[in-house]
Steps between C-alpha positions, in 0.01 A plus 500: 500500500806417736297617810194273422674177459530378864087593491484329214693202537336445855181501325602209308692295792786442345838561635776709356753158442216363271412840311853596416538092344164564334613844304904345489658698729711452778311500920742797576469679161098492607557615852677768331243620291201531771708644722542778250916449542521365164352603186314220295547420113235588261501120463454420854202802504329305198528169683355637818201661357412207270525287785246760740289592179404144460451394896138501618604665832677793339372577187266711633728674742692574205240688341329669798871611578579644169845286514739529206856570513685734647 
């Protein structure tokens, strides 16, 4: 999943400051994680594909892209 989410969050225009508030974690704790330098909490995974499961722009992608985690 890690190397979708800058895909993924372009698709839905939103920046990394205001996805890391939306799922509760920190701007540099996010940065972390798609940089693949960090690894992400099961918590943080569940956040992140709620949120992309249930966005028109990348539900689908999600799908077509077989993207679970990893």
């Amino acid at each position: 999943m890690v190397k979708y989410l800058p895909t993924l969050r372009d698709k839905t225009g939103i920046s990394q400051e205001a996805l890391s508030k939306l799922i509760g974690i920190s701007r540099q704790t996010y940065v972390g994680i798609e940089s693949g330098k960090k690894r992400m909490s099961w918590k943080t995974c569940l956040a992140l594909l709620f949120f992309f499961s249930y966005n028109n722009r990348t539900s689908n992608y999600i799908v077509e892209k077989n993207i679970f985690t990893k």
